[in-house]
Structures are given as C-alpha cells and as structure tokens.
C-alpha positions in Angstrom: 274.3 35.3 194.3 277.5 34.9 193.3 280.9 33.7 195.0 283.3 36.4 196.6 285.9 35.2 194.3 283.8 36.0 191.5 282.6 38.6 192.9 286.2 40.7 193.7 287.1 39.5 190.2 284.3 41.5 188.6 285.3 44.4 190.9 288.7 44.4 190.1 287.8 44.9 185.9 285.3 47.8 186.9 288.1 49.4 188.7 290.3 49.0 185.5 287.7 49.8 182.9 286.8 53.1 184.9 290.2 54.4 185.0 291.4 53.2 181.5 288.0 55.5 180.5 289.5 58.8 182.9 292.5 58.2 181.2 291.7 58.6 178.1 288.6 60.8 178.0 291.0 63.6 179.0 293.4 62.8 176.5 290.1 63.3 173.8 289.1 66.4 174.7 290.0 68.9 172.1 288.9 72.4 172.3 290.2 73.7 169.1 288.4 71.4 166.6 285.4 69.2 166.3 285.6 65.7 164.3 284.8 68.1 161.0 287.5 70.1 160.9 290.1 68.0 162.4 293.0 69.3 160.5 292.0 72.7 161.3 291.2 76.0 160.1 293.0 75.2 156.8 290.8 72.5 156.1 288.3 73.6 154.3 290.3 76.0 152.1 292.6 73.6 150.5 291.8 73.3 146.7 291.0 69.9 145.0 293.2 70.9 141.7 296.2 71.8 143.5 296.0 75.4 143.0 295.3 78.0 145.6 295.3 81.9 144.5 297.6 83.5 147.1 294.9 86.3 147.6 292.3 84.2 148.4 294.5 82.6 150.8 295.7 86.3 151.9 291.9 87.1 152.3 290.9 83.9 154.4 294.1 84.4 156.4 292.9 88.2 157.2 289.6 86.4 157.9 290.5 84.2 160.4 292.5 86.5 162.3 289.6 88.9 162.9 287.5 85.4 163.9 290.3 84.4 166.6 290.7 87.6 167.8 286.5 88.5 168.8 286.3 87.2 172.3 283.6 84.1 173.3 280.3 85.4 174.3 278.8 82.5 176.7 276.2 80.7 175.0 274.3 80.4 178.4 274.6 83.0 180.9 272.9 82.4 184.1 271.1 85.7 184.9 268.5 85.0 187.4 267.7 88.5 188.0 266.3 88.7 184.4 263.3 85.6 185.8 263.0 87.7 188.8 262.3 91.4 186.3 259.6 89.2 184.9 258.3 87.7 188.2 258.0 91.3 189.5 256.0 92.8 186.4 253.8 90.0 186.0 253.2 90.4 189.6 252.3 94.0 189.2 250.2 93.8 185.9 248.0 91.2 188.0 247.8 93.5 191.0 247.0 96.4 188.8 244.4 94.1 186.7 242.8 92.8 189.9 242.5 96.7 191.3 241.1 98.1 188.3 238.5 94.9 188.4 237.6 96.2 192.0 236.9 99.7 191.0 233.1 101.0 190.2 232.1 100.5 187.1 229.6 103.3 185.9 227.2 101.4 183.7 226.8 98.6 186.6 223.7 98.6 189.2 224.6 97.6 192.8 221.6 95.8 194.0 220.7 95.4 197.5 220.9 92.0 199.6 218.7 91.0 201.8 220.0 92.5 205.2 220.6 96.0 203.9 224.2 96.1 202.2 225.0 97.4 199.4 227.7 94.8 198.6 226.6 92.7 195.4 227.0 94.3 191.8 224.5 92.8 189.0 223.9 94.0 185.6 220.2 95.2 184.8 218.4 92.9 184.5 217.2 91.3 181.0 214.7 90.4 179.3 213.5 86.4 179.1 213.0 85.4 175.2 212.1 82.2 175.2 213.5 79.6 172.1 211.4 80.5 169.0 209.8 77.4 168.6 210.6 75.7 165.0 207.7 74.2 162.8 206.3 70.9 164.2 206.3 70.1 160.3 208.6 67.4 159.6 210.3 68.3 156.0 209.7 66.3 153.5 212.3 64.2 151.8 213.1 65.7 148.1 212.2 63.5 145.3 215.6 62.1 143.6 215.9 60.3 140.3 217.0 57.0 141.5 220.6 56.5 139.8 221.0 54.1 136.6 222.1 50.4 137.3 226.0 50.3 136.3 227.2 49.4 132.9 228.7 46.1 132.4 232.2 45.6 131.1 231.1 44.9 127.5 228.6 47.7 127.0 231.8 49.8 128.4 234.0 49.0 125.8 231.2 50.3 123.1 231.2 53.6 125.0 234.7 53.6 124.8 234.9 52.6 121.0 232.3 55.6 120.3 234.4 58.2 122.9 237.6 57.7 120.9 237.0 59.3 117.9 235.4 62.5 119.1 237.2 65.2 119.8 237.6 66.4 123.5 236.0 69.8 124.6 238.4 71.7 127.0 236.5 74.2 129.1 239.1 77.4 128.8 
C-alpha cells in the first residue's frame, strides 16, 4: 500500500483534475454549432472566388429563416403507452388464436379413451406404406477413359508454336 502522505497527495490532484474538467466541460457545450460548422450558418455559403450573388444570398437568408423558425420535434419521445397498445394486441391475437385452436374442427374424429370420455381428438387414421425397398443391385461403376499423362514443358512450347498461327474461332 502506499503511505498517507502519498496517498492525500494523490487525492488532492483528483480533486483538482475533476473540477478543472466541470469547469470547463460547461464552458464547451455549444448548442448552436457542431465542430463542422463552427462559424455558423454562414459557413458553408461563403464563396471561394470572392463573389457571392446577392440573390443567392437573399434565397439562403429566406431559407434559414424558415429552418430557425420550425420548432424541434424530440428525437426520442418516451411513449410507453405505445409498448403497452402492442402488449395488449399481441395479447389478444394469442387469446383469440388459442380459442379458435380449441374449437371443433369438422373434418377431425374424436376417438374414445379408455374409461368412456370423449376428450382426445385424432385424425383418421392412415394407412402404413412401408419404404419401397431399392434394388439390392450395387451399380456399377461407368467405364472412363483414363486421362492422358501431362505434357512436358518442351512438347508445350511446340503446341504453342503450332497454336500461334491459326486463327482463333469465337463462338458468337
């Protein structure tokens, strides 16, 4: 561990560090501009050359009055009610899913159990095909030209030699 002089010493910086940083952090906050358009709405609009028409400046003037003056929508509203709509309706549809699940089905047979009630539903029943049974015949491997031993590098080059003067054929 470390000494208690040390140790109040290290303290002490914190201390300073922290509220140079609360200091300043609310000196950095701007809500105006980001670090893009620092110098503003004008900005973007100034002209390389020097010259600026005065009606495009009239039009982007214009322009960024109607942008200050639409108010701020909220980019995230906190509406719970709109997770408890959708709770709601998905509870229904599964209510009304497990009800109509329930109901008699016309095409199905109920089937009695074995003390009397006429509680289990089963489909008719069906008929047993047993796996067609494939031919015990093992196929027979297809006879395949065994493929031609490579060509070595020299016999290549007289291909090649022969190749070059013939024209190509280009399949259209």
């Amino acid at each position: 561990m470390r000494d208690p002089k040390a140790l109040r010493k290290i303290q002490k910086t914190l201390k300073v560090i922290k509220s140079a940083n609360k200091s300043v952090i609310a000196d950095a906050i701007d809500t105006e501009h980001t670090a893009v358009t620092r110098e503003g709405p004008d900005q973007p609009d100034q002209d390389d050359y020097g010259y600026e028409s005065q009606e495009a400046a009239a039009l982007y003037e214009k322009m960024m009055q109607k942008y200050n003056k639409m108010p701020e929508v909220p980019k995230f509203s906190a509406s719970s009610s709109h997770v408890n709509k959708d709770l709601n309706g998905t509870r229904e549809r599964v209510k009304n899913a497990l009800q109509h699940e329930e109901e008699p089905v016309p095409h199905k047979r109920r089937r009695r159990t074995e003390n009397g009630d006429k509680d289990r539903e089963a489909s008719p029943p069906q008929k047993y095909e047993p796996e067609k049974k494939k031919d015990d015949k093992p196929e027979k491997p297809k006879f395949r030209k065994p493929a031609p031993p490579p060509m070595d590098f020299n016999q290549l080059l007289k291909l090649a030699e022969q190749k070059k003067s013939e024209p190509l054929e280009v399949a259209a």
